[in-house]
N, CA, C and O atoms as CSV, one atom per row, in Angstrom:
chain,resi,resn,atom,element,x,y,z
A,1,UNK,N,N,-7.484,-20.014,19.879
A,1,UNK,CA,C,-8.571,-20.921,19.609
A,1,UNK,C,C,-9.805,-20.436,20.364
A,1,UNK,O,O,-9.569,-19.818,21.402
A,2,UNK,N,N,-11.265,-20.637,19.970
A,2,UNK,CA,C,-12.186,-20.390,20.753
A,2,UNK,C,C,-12.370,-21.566,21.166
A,2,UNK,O,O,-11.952,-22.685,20.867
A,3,UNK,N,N,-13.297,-20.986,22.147
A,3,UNK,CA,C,-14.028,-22.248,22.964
A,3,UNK,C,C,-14.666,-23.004,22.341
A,3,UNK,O,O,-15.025,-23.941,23.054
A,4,UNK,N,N,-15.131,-23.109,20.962
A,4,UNK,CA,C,-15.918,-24.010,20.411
A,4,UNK,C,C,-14.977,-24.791,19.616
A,4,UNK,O,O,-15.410,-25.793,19.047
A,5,UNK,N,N,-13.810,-24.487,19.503
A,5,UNK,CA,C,-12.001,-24.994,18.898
A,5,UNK,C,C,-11.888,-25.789,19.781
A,5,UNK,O,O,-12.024,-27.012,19.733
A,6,UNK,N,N,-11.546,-24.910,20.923
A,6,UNK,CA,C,-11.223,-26.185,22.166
A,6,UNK,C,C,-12.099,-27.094,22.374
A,6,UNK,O,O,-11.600,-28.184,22.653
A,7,UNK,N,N,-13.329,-27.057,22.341
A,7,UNK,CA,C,-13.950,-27.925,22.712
A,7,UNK,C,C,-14.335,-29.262,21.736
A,7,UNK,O,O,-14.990,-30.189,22.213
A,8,UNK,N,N,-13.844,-29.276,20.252
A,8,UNK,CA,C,-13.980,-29.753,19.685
A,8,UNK,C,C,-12.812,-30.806,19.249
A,8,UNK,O,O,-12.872,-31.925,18.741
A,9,UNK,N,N,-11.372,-29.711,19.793
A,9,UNK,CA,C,-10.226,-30.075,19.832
A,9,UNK,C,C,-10.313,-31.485,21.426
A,9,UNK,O,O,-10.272,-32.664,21.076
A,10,UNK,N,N,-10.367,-31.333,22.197
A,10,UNK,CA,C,-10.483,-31.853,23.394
A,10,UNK,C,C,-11.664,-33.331,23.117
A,10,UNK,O,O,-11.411,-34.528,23.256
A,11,UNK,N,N,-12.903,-32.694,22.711
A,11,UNK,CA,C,-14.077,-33.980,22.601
A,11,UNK,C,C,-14.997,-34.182,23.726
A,11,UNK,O,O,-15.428,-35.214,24.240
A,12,UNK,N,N,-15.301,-32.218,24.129
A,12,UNK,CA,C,-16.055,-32.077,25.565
A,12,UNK,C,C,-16.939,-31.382,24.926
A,12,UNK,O,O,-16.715,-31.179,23.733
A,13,UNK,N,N,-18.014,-30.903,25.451
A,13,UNK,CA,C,-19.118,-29.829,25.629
A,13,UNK,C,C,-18.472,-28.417,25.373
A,13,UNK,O,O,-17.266,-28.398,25.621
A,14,UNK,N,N,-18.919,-27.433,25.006
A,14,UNK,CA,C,-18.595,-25.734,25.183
A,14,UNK,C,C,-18.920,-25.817,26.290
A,14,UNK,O,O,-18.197,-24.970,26.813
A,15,UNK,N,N,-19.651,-26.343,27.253
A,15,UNK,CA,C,-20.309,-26.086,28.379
A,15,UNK,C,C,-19.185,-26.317,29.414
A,15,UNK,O,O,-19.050,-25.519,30.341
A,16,UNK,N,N,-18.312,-27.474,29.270
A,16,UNK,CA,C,-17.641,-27.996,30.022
A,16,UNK,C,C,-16.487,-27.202,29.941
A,16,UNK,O,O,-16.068,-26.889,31.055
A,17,UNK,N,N,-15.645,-26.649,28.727
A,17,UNK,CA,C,-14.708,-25.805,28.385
A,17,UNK,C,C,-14.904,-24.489,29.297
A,17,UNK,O,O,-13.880,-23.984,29.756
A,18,UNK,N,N,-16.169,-23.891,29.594
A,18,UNK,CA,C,-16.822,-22.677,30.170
A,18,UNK,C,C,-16.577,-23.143,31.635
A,18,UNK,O,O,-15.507,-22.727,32.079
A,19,UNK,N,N,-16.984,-23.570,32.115
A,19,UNK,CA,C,-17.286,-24.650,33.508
A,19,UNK,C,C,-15.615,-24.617,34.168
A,19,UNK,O,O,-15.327,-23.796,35.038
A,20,UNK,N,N,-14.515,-25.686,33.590
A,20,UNK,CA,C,-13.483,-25.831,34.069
A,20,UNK,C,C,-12.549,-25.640,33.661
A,20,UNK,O,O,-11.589,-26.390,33.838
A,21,UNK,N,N,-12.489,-24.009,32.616
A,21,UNK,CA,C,-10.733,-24.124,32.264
A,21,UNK,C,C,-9.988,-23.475,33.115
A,21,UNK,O,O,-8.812,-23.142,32.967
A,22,UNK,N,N,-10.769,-23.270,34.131
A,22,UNK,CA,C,-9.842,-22.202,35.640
A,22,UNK,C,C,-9.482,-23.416,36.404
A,22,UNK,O,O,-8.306,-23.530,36.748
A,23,UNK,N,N,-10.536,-24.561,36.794
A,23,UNK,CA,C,-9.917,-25.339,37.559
A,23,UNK,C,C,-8.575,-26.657,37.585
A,23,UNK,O,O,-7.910,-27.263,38.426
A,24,UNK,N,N,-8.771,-26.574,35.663
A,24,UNK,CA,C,-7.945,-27.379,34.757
A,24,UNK,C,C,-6.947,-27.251,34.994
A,24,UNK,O,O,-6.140,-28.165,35.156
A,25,UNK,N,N,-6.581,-25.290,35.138
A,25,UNK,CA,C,-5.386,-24.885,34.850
A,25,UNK,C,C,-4.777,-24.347,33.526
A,25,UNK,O,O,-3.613,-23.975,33.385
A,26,UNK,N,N,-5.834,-24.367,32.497
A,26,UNK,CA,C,-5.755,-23.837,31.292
A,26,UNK,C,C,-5.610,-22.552,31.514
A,26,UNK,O,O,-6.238,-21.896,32.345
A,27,UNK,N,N,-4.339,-21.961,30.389
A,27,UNK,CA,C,-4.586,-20.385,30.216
A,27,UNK,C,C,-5.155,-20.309,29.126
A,27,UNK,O,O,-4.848,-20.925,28.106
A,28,UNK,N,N,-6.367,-19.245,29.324
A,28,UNK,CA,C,-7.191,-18.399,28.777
A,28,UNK,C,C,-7.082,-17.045,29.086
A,28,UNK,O,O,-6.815,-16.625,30.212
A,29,UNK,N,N,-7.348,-16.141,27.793
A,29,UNK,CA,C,-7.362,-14.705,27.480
A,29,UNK,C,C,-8.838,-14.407,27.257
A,29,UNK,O,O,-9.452,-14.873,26.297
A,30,UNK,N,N,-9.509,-13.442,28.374
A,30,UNK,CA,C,-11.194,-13.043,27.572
A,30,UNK,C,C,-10.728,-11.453,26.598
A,30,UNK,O,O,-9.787,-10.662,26.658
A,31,UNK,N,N,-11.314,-11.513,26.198
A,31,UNK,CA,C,-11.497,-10.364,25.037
A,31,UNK,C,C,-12.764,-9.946,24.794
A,31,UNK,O,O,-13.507,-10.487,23.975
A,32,UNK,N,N,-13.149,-8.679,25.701
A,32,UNK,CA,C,-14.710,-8.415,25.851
A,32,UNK,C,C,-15.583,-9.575,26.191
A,32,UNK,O,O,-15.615,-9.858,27.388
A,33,UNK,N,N,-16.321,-10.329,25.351
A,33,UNK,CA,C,-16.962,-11.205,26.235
A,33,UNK,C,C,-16.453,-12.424,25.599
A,33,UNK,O,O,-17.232,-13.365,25.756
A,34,UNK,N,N,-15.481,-12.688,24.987
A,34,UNK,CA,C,-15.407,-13.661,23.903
A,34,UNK,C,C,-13.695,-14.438,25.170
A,34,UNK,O,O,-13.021,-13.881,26.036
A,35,UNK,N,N,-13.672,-15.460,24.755
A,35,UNK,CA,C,-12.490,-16.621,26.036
A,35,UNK,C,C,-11.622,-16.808,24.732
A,35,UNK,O,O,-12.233,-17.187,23.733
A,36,UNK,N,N,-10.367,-16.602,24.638
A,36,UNK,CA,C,-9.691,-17.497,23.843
A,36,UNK,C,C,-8.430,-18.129,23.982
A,36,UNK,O,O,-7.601,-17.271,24.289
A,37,UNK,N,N,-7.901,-19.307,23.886
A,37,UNK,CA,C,-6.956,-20.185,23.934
A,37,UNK,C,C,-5.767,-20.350,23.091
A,37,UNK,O,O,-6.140,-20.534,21.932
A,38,UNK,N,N,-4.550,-20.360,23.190
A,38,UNK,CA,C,-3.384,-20.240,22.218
A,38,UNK,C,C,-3.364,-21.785,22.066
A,38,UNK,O,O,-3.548,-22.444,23.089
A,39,UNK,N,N,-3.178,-22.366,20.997
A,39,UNK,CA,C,-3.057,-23.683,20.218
A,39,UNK,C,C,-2.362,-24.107,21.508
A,39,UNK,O,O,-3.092,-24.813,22.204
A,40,UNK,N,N,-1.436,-23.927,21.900
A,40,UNK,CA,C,0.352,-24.583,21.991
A,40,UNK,C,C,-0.129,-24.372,23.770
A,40,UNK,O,O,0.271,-25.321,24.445
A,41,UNK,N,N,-0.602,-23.714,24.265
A,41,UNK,CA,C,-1.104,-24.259,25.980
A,41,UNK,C,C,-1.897,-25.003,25.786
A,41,UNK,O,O,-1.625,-26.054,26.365
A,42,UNK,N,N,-3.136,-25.062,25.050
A,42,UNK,CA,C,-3.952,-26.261,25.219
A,42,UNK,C,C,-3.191,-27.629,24.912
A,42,UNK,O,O,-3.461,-28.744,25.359
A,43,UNK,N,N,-1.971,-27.192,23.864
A,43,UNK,CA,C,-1.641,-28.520,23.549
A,43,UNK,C,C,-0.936,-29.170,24.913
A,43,UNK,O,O,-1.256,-30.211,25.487
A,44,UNK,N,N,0.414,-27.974,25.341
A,44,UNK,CA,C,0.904,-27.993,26.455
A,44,UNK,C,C,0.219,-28.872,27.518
A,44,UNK,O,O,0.674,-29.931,27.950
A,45,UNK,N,N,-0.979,-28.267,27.892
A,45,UNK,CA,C,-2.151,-28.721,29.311
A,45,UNK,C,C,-2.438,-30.547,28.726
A,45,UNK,O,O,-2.484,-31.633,29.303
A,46,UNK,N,N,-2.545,-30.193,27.643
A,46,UNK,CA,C,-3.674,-31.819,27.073
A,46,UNK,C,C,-1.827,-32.653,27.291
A,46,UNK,O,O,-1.843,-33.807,27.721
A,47,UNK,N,N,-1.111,-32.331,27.136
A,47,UNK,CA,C,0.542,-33.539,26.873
A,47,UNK,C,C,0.280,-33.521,28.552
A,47,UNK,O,O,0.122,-34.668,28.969
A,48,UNK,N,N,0.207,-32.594,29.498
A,48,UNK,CA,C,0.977,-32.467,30.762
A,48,UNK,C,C,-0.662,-33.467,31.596
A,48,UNK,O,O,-0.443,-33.638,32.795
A,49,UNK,N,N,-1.607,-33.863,31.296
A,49,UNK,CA,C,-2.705,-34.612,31.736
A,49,UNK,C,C,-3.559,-36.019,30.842
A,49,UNK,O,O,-4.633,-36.620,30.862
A,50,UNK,N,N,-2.018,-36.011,29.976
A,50,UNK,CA,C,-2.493,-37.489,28.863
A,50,UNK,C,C,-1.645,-38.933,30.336
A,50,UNK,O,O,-0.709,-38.869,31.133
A,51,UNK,N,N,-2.437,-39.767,30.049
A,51,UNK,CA,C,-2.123,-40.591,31.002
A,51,UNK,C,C,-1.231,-41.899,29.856
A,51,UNK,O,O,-0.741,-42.917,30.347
């Protein structure tokens, strides 16, 4: 997923996706200058911080 996936997926900013997916704990892959996200960790991260 890109960051504009995730961020749309989630219901944040690109800005915010850029900002905290290190401190989140999200894994992300960069690829030259481009960040991208596998469906199934974001889903993973979003189940493991749903309250």
């Amino acid at each position: 997923m890109s960051v504009e996936e995730v961020a749309a997926y989630l219901g944040v900013p690109k800005s915010t996706v850029y900002d905290r997916w290190k401190p989140w704990g999200l894994k992300g892959q960069k690829f030259g200058r481009n960040l991208r996200f596998r469906r199934r960790d974001v889903e993973t991260w979003l189940d493991k911080h749903t309250v």
